[in-house]
C-alpha positions in Angstrom: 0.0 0.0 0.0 1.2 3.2 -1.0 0.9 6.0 1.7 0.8 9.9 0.3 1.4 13.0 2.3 -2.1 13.7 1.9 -4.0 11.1 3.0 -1.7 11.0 6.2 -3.1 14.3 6.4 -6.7 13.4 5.6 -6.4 10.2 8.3 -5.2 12.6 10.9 -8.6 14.9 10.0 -11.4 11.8 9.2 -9.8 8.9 11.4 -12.8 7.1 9.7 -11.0 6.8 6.5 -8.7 4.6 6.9 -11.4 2.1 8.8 -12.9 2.7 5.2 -10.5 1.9 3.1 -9.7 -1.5 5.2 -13.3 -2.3 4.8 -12.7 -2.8 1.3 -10.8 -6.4 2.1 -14.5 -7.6 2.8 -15.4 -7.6 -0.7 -14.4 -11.4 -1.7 -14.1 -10.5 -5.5 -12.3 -7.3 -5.0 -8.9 -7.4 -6.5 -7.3 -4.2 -6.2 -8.1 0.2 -5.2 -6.0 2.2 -6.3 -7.3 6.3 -4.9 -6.1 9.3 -6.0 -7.4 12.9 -5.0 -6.0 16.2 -6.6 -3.7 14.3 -8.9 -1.9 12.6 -5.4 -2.0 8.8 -5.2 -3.4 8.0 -2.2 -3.8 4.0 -1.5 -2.7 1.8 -3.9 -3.3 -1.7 -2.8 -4.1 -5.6 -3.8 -6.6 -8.0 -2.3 -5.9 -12.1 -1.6 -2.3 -11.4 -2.9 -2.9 -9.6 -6.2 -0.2 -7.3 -6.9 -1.9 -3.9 -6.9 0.2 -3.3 -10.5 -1.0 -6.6 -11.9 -3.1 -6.4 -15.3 -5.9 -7.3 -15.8 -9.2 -7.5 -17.8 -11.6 -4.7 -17.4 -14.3 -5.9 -19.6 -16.3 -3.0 -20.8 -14.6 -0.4 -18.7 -12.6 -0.5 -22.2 -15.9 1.0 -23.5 -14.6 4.0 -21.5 -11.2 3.8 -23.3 -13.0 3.7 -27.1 -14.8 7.0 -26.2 -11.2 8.1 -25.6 -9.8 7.6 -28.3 -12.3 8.2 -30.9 -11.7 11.7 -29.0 -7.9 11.8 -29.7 -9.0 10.9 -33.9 -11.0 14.0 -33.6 -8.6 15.7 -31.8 -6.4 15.1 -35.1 -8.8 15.5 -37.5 -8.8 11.8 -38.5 -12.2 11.8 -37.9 -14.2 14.6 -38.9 -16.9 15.1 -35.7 -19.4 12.8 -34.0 -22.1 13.5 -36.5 -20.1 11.3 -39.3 -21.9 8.6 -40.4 -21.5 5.4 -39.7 -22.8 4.1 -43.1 -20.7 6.8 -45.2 -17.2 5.5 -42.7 -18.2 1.3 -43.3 -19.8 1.6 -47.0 -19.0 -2.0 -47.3 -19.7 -3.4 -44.4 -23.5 -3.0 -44.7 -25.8 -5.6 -45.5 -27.2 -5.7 -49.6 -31.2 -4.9 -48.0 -30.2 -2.3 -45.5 -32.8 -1.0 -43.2 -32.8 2.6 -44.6 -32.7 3.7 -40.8 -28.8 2.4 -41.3 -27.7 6.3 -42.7 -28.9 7.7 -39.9 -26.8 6.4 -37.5 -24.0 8.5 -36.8 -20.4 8.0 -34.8 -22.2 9.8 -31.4 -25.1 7.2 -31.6 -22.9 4.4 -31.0 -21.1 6.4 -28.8 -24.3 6.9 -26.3 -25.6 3.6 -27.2 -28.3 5.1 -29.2 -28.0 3.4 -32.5 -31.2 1.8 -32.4 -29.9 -1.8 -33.6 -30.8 -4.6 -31.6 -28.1 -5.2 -28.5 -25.2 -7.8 -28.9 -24.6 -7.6 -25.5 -26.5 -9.9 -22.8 -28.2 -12.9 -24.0 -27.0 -12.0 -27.8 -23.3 -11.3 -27.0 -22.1 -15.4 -27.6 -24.2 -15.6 -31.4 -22.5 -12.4 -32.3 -19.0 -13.3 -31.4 -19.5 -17.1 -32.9 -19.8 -15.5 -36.0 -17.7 -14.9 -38.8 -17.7 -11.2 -39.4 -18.6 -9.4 -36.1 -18.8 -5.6 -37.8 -21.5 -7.0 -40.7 -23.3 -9.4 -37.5 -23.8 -5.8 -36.1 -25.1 -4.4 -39.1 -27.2 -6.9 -39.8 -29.1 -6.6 -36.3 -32.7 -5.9 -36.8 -33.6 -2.0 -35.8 -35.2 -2.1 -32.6 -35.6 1.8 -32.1 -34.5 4.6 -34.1 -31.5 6.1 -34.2 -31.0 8.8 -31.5 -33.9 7.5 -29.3 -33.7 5.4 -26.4 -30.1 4.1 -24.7 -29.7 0.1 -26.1 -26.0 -0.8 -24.4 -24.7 -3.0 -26.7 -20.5 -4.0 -27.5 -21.5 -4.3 -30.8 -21.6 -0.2 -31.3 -18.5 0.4 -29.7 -17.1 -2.5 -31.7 -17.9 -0.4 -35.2 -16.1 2.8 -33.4 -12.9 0.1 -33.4 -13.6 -0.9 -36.7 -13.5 2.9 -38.1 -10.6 4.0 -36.7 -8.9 0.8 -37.9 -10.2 1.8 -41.4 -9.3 5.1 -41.0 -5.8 5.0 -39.7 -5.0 1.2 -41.1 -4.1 0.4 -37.0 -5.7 -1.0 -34.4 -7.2 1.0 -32.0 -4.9 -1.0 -28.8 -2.1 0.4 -31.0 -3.9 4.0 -31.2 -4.3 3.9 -27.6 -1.0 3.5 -27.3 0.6 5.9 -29.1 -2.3 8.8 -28.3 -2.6 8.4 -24.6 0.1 7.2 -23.5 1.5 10.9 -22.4 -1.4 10.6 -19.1 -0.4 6.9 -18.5 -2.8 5.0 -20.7 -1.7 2.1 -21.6 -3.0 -1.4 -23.1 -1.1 -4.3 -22.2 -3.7 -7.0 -24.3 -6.0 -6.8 -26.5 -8.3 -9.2 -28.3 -9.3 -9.0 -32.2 -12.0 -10.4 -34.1 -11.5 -13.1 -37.2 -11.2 -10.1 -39.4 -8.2 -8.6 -37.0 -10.1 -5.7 -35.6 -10.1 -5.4 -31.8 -13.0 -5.8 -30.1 -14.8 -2.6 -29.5 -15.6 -2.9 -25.5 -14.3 -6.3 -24.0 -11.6 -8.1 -23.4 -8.9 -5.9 -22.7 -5.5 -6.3 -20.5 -4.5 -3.1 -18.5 -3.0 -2.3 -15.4 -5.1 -0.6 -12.8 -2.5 2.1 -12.8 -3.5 2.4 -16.1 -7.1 2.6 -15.6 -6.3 5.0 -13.2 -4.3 7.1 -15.7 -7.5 7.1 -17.8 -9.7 8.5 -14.7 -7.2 11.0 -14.1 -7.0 12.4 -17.8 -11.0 13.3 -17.9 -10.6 14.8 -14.5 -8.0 17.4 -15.7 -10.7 17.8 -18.8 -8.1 15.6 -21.1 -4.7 17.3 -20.3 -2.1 15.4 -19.0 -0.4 15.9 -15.6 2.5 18.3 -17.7 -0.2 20.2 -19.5 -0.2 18.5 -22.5 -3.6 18.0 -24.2 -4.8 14.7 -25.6 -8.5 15.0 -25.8 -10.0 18.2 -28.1 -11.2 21.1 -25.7 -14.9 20.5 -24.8 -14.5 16.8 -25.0 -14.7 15.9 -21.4 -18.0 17.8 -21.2 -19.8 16.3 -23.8 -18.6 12.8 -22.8 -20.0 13.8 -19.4 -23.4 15.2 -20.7 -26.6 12.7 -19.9 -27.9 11.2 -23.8 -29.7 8.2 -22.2 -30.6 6.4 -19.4 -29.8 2.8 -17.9 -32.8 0.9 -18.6 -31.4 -1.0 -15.2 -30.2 1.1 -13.1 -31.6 4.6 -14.6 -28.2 6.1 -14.1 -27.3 8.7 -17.1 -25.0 8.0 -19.9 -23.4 10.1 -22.0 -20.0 8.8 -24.0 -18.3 6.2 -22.5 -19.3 6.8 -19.1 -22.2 6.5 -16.8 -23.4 9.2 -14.5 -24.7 9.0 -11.2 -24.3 10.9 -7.5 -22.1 10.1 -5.2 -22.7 10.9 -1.4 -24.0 14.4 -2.9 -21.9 15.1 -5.9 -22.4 14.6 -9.3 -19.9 11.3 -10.3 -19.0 9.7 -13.6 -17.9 5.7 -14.0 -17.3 3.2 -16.1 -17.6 0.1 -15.8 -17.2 -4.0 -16.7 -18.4 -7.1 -16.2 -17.0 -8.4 -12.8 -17.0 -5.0 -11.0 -13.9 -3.6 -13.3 -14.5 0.2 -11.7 -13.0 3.6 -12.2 -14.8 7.0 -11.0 -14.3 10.5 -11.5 -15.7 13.0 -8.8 -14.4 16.4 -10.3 -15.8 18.5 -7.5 -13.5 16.5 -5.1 -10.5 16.2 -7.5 -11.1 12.3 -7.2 -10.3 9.4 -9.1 -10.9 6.2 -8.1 -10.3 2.5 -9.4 -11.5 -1.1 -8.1 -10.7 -3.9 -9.9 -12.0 -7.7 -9.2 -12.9 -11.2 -9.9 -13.2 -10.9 -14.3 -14.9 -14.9 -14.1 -17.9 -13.4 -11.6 -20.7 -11.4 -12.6 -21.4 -8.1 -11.1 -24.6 -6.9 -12.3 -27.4 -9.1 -10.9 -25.9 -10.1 -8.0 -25.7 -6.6 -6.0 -21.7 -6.7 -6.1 -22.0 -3.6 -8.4 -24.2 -1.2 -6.3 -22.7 -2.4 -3.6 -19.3 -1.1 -4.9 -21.3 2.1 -5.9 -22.4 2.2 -2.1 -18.6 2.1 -0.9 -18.0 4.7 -3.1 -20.7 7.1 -2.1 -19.1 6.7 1.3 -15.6 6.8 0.3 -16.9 9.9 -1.5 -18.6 11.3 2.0 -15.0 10.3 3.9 -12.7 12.5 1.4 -15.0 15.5 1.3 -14.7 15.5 4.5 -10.9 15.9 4.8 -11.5 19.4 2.7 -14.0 20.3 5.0 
């Protein structure tokens, strides 16, 4: 466990803290917390003897990462703005009797899950990946809703936003990570690709929780690194962060990438993956926070996830408290 000048300050202030953070060990499929607050790492530790700088798969927390990046493309003008269309960027990808609703869908409604294509996550997520070209699979999914309306979460739209950058830039988009973000500390140790070679838009991704953490921490300082170098276009951050659609579960807001939701009384942003793969932005506190755990159990149905939400609120109560 790593141990920074200001939490020793903070413990001194809000005893209860560190009773808090040790609390966390009571989670059975927590892995690892790493906490940082005004850019200062606070705890950094491992569960059950996880190395607290071991990678590991964050599921569709990468969803997070995508929104990132597609940012960084616009950033350099590789891709024009969110309302490009998704037809116009995959013109032979789509299927020979296209639902004419197909044009409409642009990069920002795969971005806010608001394509309107039937879901190829949940219960459709193992026929889509069993088959032989996951971008046309997508394409071909019956329209459920039209483009723009209600939130559908679905891998298979952030799986096209892989598949357009790959087009675009003739890389893929663990290699665009890479070279983009890696100024704040992003970085993708592992990667998985579809039979064409595209990687998967949204799942199965290796990074270190540092990593993650370095991701938290670049939309907290509005996507400038720590030495004032910007990676993400100005106004990014704020759009990714703007409510589109809601959960249909958990009526939490989405915008790009991220979920929205408060937090102990402040407005807080997360991402998240199957398992309880966490990180969480609380600007108004300076505070980024990751948990990672247990990739084999779900996370979801089971209350581990609210629960996690719940120790955040309260981790969230604890550190306003220090500045109080």
């Amino acid at each position: 466990m790593t141990v920074a000048s200001g939490f020793i300050e903070c413990r001194e202030e809000a005893g209860s803290l560190q009773a808090h953070l040790d609390e966390a060990a009571e989670f059975d499929s927590l892995r690892t917390l790493h906490l940082a607050v005004d850019g200062e790492l606070w705890v950094e530790r491992g569960f059950r003897g996880v190395s607290p700088d071991a990678s590991t798969n964050v599921k569709s927390a990468s969803k997070t990462l995508i929104a990132a990046v597609i940012g960084a493309a616009i950033g350099r003008g590789i891709i024009e703005d969110v309302d490009e269309r998704v037809a116009a960027a995959l013109p032979n990808a789509l299927p020979e009797s296209a639902d004419p609703q197909l044009n409409d869908i642009t990069i920002e409604h795969l971005l806010s899950m608001q394509a309107g294509l039937r879901r190829t996550s949940g219960r459709n997520y193992g026929a889509w990946v069993a088959s032989d070209n996951w971008v046309q699979a997508v394409l071909n999914q019956p329209m459920e809703g039209r483009p723009g309306g209600r939130m559908r979460y679905s891998t298979g739209n952030t799986h096209l936003l892989s598949a357009i950058l790959q087009q675009r830039t003739g890389e893929p988009v663990y290699s665009l990570a890479n070279q983009w973000l890696a100024p704040a500390g992003v970085v993708v140790s592992d990667w998985m690709t579809d039979p064409q070679g595209i990687a998967l838009g949204g799942n199965q991704v290796a990074m270190r929780p540092g990593a993650l953490l370095a991701l938290a921490e670049l939309y907290r300082r509005d996507g400038v690194t720590a030495d004032g170098e910007r990676l993400l276009p100005a106004g990014w951050v704020a759009e990714s962060w703007r409510i589109r659609g809601r959960s249909r579960w958990t009526n939490d807001g989405y915008g790009y990438g991220w979920f929205i939701r408060d937090f102990a009384g402040y407005t807080g942003y997360y991402g998240w993956g199957y398992g309880g793969q966490m990180l969480y932005v609380i600007p108004d506190l300076a505070m980024s926070l990751v948990m990672t755990s247990d990739a084999d159990r779900p996370s979801g149905r089971t209350g581990y996830r609210d629960a996690l939400h719940a120790y955040t609120a309260e981790l969230v109560y604890k550190v306003a408290q220090c500045g109080s």
